[in-house]
C-alpha positions as CSV (number, residue, x, y, z in Angstrom):
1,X,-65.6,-55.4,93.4
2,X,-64.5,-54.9,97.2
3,X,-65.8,-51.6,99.0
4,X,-61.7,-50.8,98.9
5,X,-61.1,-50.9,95.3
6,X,-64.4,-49.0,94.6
7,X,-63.1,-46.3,97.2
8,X,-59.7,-46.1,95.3
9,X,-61.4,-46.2,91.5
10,X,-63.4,-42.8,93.3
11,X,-60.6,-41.4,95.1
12,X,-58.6,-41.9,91.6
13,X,-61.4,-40.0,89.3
14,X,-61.9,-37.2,91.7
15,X,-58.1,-36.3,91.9
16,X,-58.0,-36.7,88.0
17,X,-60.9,-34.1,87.8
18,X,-58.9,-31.6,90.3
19,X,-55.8,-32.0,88.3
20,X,-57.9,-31.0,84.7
21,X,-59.5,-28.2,86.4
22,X,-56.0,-26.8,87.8
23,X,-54.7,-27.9,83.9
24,X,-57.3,-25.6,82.9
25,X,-57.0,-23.0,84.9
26,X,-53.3,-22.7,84.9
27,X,-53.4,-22.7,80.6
28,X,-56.0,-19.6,80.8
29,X,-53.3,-18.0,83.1
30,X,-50.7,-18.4,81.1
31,X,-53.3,-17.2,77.9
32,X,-53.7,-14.3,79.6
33,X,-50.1,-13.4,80.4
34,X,-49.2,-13.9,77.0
35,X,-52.2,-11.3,75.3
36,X,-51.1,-8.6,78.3
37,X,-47.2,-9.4,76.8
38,X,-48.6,-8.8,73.5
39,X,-50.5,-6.2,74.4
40,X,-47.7,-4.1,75.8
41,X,-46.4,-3.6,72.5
42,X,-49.5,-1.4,71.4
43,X,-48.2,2.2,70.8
44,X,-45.0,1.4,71.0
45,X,-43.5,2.7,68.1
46,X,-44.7,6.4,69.5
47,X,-43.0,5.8,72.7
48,X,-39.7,7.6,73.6
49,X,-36.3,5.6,74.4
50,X,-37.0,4.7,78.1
51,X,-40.6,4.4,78.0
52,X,-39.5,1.5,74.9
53,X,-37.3,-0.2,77.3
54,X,-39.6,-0.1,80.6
55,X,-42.0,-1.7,78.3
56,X,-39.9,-4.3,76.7
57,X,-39.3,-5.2,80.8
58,X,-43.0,-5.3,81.1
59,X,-43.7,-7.7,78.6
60,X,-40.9,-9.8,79.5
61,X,-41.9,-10.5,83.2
62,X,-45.8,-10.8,81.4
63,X,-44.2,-13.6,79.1
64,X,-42.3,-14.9,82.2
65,X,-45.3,-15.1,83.8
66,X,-47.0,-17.0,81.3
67,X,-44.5,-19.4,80.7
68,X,-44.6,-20.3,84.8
69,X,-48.0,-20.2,84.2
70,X,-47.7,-22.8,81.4
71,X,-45.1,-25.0,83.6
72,X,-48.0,-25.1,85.8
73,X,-50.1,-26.7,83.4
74,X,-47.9,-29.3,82.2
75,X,-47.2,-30.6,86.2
76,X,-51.2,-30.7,86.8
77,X,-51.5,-32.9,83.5
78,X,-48.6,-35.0,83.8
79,X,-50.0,-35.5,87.7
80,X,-53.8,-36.5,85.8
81,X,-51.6,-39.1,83.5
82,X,-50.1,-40.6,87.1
83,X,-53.2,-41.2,88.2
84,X,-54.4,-43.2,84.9
């Protein structure tokens, strides 16, 4: 093989490995949005009216977040499948 290709074949695997980590790290975000979306809802059923609804809006930005979060993840493994 020419010094090119084998620069290219390295060049390649080490932007595929940058791309799994940011996979990774974008799913764990999005893990974690979701349990603190879940999590708002603990208690709730003692809460009064407004306090219900400001935590209903806090969940649904959390969820929001995780779904960005998971967005994330699908454009750093589609970018690892480019590279393939």
């Amino acid at each position: 093989m020419e010094t090119g290709q084998l620069e290219e074949r390295a060049v390649r695997t080490g932007a595929s490995l940058a791309f799994a980590a940011q996979g990774r790290r974008h799913g764990e975000e999005a893990v974690q949005a979701y349990k603190a979306a879940k999590n708002a809802f603990t208690g709730y059923s003692h809460k009064s009216g407004e306090e219900k609804v400001d935590t209903l809006a806090d969940a649904l930005i959390k969820l929001l977040d995780g779904l960005i979060a998971t967005r994330r993840q699908i454009g750093s493994v589609s970018g690892q499948l480019t590279l393939i």
